[in-house]
MARPA-286930 format. One record per residue: x, y, z of N, C-alpha, C, CB in turn; residue in one letter. Coordinates in steps of 0.05 Angstrom, whole numbers, plus 5000, padded with zeros to 4 digits. Each point is the difference from the previous one (the first is absolute). Glycine has a CB too. Layout:
REM MARPA-286930
XYZXYZXYZXYZA...
REM end
This chain:
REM MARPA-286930
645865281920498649935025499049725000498750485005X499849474970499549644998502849865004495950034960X505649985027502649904994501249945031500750304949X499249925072500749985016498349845022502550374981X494149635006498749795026500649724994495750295010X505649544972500849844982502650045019497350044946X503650015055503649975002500350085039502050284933X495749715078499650045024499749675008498050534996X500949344995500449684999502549975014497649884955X504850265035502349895010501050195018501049754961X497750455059502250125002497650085035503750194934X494049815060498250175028500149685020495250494970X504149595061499549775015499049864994500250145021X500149524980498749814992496550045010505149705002X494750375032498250065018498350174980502849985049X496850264946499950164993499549984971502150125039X498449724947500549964968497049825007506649994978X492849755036498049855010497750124997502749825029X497150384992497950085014498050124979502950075042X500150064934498550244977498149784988504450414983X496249415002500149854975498249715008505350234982X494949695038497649775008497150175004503749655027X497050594983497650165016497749974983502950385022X497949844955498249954977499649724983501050465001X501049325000499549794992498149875020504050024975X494949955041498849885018496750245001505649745027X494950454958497450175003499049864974501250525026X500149494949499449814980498849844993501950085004X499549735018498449685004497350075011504449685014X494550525008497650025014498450094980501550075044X498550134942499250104979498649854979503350255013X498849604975499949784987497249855019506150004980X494349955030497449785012497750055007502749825013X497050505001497850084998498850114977501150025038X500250014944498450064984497949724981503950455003X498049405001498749634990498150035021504349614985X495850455044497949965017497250064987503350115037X497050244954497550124989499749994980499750225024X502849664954498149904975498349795009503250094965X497149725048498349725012497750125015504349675008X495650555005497650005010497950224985502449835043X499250314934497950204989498249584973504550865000X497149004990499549734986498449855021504649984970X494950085061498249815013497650125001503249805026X496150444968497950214998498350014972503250265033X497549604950499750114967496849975001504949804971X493850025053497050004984499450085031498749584950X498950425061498650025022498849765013499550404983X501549375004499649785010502549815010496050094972X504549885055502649825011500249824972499149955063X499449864932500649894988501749954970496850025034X502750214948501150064982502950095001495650064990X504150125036503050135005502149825008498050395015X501049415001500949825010500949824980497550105036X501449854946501749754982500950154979497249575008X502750694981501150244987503449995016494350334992X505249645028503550045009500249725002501050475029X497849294982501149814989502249924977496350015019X502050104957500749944975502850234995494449814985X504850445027503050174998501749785009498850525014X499949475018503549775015501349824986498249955039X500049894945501849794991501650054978497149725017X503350634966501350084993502550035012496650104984X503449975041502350095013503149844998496050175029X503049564968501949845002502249984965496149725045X502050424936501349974974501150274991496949614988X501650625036501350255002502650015007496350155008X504249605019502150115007502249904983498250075043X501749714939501949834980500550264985497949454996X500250754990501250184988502050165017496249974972X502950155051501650155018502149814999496750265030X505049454976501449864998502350074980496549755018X501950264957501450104975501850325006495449724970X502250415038501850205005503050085015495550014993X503749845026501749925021503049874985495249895035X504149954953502649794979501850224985496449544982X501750635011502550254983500350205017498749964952X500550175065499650135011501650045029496249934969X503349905046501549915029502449834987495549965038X505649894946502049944995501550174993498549674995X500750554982501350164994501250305016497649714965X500350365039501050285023502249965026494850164991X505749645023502949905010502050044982498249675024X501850184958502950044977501350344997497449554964X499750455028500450374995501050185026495749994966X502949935057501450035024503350005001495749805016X505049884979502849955007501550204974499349415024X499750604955501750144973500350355012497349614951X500150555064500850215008500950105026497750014967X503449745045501849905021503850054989495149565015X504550294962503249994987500050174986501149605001X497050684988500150214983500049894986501550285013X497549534975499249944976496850114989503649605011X496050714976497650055000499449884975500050395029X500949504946499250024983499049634995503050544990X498149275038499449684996498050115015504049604996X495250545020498350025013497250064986503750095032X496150094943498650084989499949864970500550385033X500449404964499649744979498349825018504850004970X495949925062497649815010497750135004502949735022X497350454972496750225001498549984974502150415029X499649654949499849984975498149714998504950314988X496649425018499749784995497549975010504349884996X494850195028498449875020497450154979503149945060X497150284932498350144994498249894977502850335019X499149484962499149934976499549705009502750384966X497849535057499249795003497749975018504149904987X495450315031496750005001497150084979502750095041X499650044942497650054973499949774987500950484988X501549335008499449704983497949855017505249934980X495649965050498449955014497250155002504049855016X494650294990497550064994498649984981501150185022X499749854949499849994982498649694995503650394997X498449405015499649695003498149885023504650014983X495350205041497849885018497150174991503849885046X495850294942497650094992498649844980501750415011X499849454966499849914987498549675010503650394980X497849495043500049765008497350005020505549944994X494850395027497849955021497150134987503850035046X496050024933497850164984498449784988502950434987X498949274993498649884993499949655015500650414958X500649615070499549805007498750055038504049794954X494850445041498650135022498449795010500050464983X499049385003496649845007501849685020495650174932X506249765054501449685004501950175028500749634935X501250485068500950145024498950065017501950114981X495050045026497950045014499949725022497650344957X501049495021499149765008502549855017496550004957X505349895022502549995021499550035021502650144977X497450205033500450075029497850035006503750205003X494349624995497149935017498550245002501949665030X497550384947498150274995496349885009504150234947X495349725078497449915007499850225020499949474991X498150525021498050145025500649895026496150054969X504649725021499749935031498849775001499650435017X497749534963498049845005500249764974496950425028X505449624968499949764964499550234975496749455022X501650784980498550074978503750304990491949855024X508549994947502050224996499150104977503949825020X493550224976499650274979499950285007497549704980X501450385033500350285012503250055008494749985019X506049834993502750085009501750074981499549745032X500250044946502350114983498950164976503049605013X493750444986500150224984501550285013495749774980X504150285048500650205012504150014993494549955040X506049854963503150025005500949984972500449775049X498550144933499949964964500850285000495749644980X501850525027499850294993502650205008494849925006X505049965013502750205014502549924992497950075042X503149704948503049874996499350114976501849545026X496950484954500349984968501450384993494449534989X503050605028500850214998502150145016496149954985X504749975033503250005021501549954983499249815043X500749994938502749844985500950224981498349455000X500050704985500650204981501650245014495749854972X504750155052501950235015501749815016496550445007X504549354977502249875011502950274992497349374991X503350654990502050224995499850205032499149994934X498950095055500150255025501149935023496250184986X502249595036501249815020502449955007497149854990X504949964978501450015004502850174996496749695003X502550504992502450264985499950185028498750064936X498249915078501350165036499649865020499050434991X501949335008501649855022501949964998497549835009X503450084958503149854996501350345006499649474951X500350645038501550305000499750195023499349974955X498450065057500450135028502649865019494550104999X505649645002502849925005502150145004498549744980X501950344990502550154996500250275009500349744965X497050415040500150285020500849875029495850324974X503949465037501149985028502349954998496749875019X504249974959503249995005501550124989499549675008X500150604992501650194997499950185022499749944956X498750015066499550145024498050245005504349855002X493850054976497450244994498149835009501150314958X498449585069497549965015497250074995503250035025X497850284992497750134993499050054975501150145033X500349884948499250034973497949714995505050304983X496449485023498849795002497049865009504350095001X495450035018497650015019498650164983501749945047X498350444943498849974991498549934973501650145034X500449734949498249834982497649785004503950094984X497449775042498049885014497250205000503949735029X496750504993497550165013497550094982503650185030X498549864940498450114973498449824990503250274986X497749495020497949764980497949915022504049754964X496850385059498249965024497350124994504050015032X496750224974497950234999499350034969502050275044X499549654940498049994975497949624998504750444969X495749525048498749734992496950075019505349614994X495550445026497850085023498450204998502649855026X498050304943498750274994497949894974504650385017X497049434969498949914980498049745000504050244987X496649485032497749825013498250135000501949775025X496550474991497849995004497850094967502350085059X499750134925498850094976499649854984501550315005X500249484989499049734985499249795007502350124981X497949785042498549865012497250085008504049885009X495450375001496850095003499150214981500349905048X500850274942499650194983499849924976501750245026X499849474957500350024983498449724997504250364996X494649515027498949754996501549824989496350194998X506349765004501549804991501049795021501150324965X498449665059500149795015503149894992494349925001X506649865007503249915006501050104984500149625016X498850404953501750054976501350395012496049594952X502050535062501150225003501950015017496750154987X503549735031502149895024502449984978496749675041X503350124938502449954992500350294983500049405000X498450684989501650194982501450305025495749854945X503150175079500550185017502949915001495350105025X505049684981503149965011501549964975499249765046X501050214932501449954980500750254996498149624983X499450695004500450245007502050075024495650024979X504249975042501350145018503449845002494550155025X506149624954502249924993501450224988498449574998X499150434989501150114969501650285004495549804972X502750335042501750305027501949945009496850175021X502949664994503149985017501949904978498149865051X501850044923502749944983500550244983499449484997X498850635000501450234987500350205021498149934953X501550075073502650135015502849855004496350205024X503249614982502749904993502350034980497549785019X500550174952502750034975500450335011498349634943X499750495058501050285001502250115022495450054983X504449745028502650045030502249904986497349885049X502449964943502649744986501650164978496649505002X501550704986501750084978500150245003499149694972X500350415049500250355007502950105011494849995016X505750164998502550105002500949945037499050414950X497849545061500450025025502249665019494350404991X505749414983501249765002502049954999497449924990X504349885024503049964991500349814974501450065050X497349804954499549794969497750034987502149655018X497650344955499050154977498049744990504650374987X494149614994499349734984500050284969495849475045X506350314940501450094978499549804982503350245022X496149874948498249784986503749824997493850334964X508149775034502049794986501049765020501950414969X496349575058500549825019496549864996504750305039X493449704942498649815000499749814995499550195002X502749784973500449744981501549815020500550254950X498249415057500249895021503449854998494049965005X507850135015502549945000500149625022501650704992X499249164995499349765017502249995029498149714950X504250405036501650045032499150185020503749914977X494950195015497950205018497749905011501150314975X497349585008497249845007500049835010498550084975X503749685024499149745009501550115034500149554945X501350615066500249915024498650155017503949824991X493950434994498350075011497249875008502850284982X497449634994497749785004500649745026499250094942X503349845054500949705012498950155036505949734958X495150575049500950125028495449974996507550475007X491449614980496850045000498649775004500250344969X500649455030499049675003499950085028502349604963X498850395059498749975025497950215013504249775003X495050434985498750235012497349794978504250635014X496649334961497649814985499049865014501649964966X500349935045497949705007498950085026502949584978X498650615038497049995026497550114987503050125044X497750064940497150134993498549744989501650544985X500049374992497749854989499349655011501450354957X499449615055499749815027497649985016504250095003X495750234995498450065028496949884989503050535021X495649414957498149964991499449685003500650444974X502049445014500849705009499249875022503350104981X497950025044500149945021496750115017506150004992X493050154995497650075007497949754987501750565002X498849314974498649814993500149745019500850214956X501649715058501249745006499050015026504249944971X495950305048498550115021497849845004501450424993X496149724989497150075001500149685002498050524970X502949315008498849774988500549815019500650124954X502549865063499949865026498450075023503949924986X495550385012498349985026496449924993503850415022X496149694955497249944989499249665008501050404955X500849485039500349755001499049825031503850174962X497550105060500949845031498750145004503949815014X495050444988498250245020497650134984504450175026X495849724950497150214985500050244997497649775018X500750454969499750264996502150115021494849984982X503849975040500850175015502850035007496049965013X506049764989502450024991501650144987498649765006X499350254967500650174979500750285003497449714983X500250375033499550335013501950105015495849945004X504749815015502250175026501850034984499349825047X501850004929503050054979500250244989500049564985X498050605013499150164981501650235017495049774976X503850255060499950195008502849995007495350055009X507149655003502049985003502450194979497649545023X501650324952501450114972499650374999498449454969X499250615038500150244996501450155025496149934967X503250015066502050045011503250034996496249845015X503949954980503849984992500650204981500649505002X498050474975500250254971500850385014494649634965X502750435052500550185014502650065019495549934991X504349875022502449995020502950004991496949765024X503550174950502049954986501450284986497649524995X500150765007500650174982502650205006495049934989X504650135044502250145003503049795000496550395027X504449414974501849854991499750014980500649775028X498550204941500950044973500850365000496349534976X502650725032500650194997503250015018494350154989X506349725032502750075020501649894977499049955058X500649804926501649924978500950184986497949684999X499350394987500650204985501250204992498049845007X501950255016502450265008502949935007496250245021X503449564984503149865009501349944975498649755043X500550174942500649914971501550054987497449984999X501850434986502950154991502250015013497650244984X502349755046502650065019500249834996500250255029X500949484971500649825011501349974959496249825062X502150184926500949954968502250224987494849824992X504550395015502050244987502149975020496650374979X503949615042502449915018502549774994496250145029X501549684959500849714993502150154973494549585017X504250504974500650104976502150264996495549794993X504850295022502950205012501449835017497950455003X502349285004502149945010500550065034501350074948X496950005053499750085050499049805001498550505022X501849344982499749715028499750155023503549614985X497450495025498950095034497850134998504150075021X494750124947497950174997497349715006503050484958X498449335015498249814996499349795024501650084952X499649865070499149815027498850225008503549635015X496550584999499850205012497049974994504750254998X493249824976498650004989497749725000503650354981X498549475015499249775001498549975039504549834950X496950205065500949965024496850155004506549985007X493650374996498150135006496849924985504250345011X495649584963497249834998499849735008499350264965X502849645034499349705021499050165031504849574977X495950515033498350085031497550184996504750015026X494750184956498350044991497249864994503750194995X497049604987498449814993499249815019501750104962X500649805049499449825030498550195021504849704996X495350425011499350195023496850044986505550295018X493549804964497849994990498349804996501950284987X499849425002498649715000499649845028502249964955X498850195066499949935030498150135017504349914996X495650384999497150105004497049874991503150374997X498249544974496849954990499349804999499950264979X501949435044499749775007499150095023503149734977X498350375047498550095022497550074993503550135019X496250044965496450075001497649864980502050485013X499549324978498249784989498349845016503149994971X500149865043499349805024498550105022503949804992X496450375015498350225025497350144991504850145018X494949954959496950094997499749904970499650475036X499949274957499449884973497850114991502049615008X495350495010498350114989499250204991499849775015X502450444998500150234978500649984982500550185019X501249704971501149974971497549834981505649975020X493149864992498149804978497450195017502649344987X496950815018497450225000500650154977499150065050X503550054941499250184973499450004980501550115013X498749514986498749944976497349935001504149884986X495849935036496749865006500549915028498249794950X498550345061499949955029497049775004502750575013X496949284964498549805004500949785028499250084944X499049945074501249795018501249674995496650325022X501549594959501549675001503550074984493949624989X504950644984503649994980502550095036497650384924X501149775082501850045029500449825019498750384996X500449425011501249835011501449774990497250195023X502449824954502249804984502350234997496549634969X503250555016502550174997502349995027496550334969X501849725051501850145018502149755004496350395025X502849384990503149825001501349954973498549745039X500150254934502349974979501550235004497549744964X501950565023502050145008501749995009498050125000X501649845030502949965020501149854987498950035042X500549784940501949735002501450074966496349555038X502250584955500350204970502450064994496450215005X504049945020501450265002503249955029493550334982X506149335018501749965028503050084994496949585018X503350464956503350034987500750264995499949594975X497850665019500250194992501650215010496649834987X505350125035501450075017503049964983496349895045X504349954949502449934985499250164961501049415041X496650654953500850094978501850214996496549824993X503950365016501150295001503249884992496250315043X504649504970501749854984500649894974499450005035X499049864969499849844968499450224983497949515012X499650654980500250194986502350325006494949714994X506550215011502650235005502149884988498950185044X501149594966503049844978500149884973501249865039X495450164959498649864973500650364975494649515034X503950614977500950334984502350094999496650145011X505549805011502950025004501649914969499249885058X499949934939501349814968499250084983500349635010X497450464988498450174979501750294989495249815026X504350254999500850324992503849984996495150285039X506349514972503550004992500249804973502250045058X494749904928500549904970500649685008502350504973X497049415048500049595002498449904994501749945030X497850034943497749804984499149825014501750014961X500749735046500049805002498549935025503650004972X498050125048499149945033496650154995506150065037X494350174950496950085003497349854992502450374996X498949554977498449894983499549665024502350334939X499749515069499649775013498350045024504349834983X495550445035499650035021497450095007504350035001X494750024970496349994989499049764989500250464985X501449425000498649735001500049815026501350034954X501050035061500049935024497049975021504850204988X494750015022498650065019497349904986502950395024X495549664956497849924987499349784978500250405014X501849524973499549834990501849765006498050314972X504049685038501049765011499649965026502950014969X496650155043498249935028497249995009503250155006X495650144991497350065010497649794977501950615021X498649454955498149774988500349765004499550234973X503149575031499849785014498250015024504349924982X496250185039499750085020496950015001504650205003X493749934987497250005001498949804991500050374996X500749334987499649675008500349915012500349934983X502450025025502349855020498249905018504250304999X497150015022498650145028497149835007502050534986X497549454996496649975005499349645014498650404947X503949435031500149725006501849955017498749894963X502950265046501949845017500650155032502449844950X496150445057499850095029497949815012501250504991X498649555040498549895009496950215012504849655006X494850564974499050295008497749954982504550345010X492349844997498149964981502250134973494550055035X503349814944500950104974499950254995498949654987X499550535014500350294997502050115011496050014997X504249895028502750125024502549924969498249795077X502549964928502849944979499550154975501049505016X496950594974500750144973500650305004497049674975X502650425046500150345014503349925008494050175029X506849614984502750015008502649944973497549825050X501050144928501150064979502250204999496049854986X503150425027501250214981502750095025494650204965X504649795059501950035026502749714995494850235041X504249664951501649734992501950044980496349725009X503150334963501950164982500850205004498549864975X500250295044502150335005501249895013497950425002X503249425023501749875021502749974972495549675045X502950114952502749884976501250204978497449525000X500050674990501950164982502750265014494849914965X504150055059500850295013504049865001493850235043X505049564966502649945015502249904975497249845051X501450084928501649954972500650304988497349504988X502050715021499450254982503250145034491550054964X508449845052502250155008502649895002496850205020X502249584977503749704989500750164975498549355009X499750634968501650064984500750354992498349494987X500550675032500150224997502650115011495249994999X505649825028502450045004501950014993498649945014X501549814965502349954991500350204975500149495020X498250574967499350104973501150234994496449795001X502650395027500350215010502950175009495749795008X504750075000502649935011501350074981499349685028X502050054945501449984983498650344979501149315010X497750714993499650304984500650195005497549904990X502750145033501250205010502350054999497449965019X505249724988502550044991501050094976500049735026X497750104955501250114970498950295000499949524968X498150625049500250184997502450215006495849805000X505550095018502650145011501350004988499949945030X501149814963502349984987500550084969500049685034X497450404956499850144975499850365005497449504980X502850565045499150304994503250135011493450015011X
REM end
């Protein structure tokens, strides 16, 4: 019956194959975020004074940015690898398929092993880096608070990364739902556990971090237990751990672009603040805050339509159907567009709903509301760019993928947040907000030249080889 939801990849309606497999990938992603919601707000509560709580999550936040470099990591073995395995149980190859499982497996245990090591004893100099202050100059409290929480986070780096890199591989075998709920489990065990160590146990952030490290720790040993149980099509078998380099390096090479947005995203959050800090002050700062987290949100059901698109489009690739694989391709490009066009329409038309759910301070709202618009003037064309950008991913195109992430953010958008600023004729804050509509323009339209052609030629050799 597993065997056959696996081998349904190639054979049920594309429509229909969609609907199953993003559904719960896109419940995932929500999941996933609310529950960060209420770890952050049970950490804004820890004392009875605004004040404490208040720079208590400070000091979490400026964690976030070295959290997500680990999540990054994960991502590198993890999202590179589960495609391959895709295309291998595409061509019935179960057993290459279950060596890039093997590999990935022992290479998120090397990796953790190495970032625990690294973010444990250089917690204090990393902090600072990413501007571990209050707000007001004063960064002792802050980074005692965020000290506390990275040091003890870092010791459940394993856990972290063994169920991200590897839940992966339950979606791309077409176990969604299975998928989600590993998500739902580390959910509800995190949101069960915050409040007992955090208030019960008087441990303040440190309990925050050990809640979520714990509720890792659950969701990976459901996973191995899925991975190596009977209910799976691919196994993790100790004689596929020992690291094979024709295996690794092009899992890794296909994991560089899913890397670098993640770990970017902290980058570009630095280059942000510091140009606007510069031209608009705090409050600059603030409306960025609420922009970034807007987009993050807005972004989730497009990474889940990916998601689900992914195995189809990879195990297809990998049996040799070209008409399975456009077909696929075809139905999450309109998907994703049709979704990134709704949620331009209702940016531009009610901006203040969206920057009310984070803060309805009147002055942060009237700066927010025209950046936004101007935020978000491209976001209409992503559904594109991210459709043809995961398209390469999931049919194993390192190259275009890997170029087409440095693309958009680091050879554009960080230029772009200097540039802009000296050479429009627009206040300065305006040109650093038009930063990001400016590089999506240019990346979109570089991301469908070469997608065409790319695309194209893959498909023939897909023909002409099957």
């Amino acid at each position: 019956m597993q065997q056959k939801q696996t081998e349904a990849l190639g054979t049920q309606p594309i429509g229909k194959l969609l609907l199953r497999l993003a559904a719960p990938a896109v419940a995932a992603q929500i999941i996933n975020l609310l529950y960060n919601l209420v770890d952050r707000m049970y950490i804004g509560h820890i004392a009875p004074t605004d004040t404490v709580g208040r720079v208590a999550l400070t000091g979490v936040g400026v964690c976030l940015p070295l959290i997500m470099i680990i999540s990054a990591f994960a991502a590198l073995a993890g999202q590179g690898a589960a495609p391959r395995a895709s295309i291998y149980l595409g061509k019935g190859e179960t057993d290459k398929a279950e060596e890039v499982l093997g590999n990935a497996t022992s290479t998120l245990v090397v990796l953790s092993v190495v970032l625990t090591a690294v973010f444990y004893l250089f917690a204090e100099p990393m902090l600072l880096a990413f501007g571990a202050n209050d707000g007001t100059g004063n960064t002792d409290n802050t980074l005692l608070y965020g000290f506390e929480y990275l040091r003890l986070y870092s010791l459940g780096t394993l856990f972290v990364l063994v169920t991200l890199g590897l839940n992966t591989f339950i979606s791309a075998q077409g176990f969604t739902v299975t998928s989600m709920l590993t998500v739902l489990i580390g959910a509800v065990c995190n949101i069960i556990l915050d409040p007992i160590f955090i208030f019960g146990f008087h441990m303040g952030v440190r309990g925050a971090a050990l809640a979520t490290i714990l509720s890792q720790a659950v969701s990976m040993v459901w996973i191995l237990k899925f991975l190596t149980g009977k209910k799976t099509t691919i196994r993790i078998r100790l004689r596929y751990l020992k690291p094979n380099w024709s295996v690794l390096l092009p899992s890794l090479a296909l994991g560089l672009s899913p890397f670098i947005m993640m770990a970017t995203e902290s980058l570009i959050a630095v280059c942000f603040n510091t140009s606007l800090r510069k031209y608009g002050g705090d409050l600059a700062v603030g409306a960025m805050t609420i922009l970034s987290s807007v987009m993050q949100f807005s972004m989730l059901p497009l990474q889940g339509l990916t998601q689900g698109a992914q195995p189809i489009i990879s195990y297809n690739y990998g049996a040799g159907n070209a008409d399975r694989v456009r077909h696929a391709f075809r139905l999450q490009v309109l998907c994703t567009t049709t979704f990134s066009v709704m949620l331009w329409l209702a940016v531009q038309c009610f901006p203040e709903l969206f920057i009310k759910i984070f803060n309805d301070a009147p002055a942060l709202v009237e700066v927010a509301r025209p950046a936004l618009r101007i935020y978000t003037a491209a976001v209409c064309l992503l559904g594109v760019q991210i459709g043809c950008q995961q398209t390469f991913v999931a049919i194993g195109n390192a190259k275009s993928s890997l170029f087409l992430a440095l693309l958009r953010k680091v050879f554009l958008l960080i230029p772009f947040i200097y540039i802009l600023p000296n050479i429009l004729p627009f206040q300065k804050t305006t040109s650093v907000f038009l930063a990001e509509p400016a590089a999506d323009i240019l990346a979109v339209a570089t991301t469908v030249t070469l997608f065409s052609i790319q695309f194209r030629r893959a498909m023939k050799r897909l023909e002409n080889c099957s």
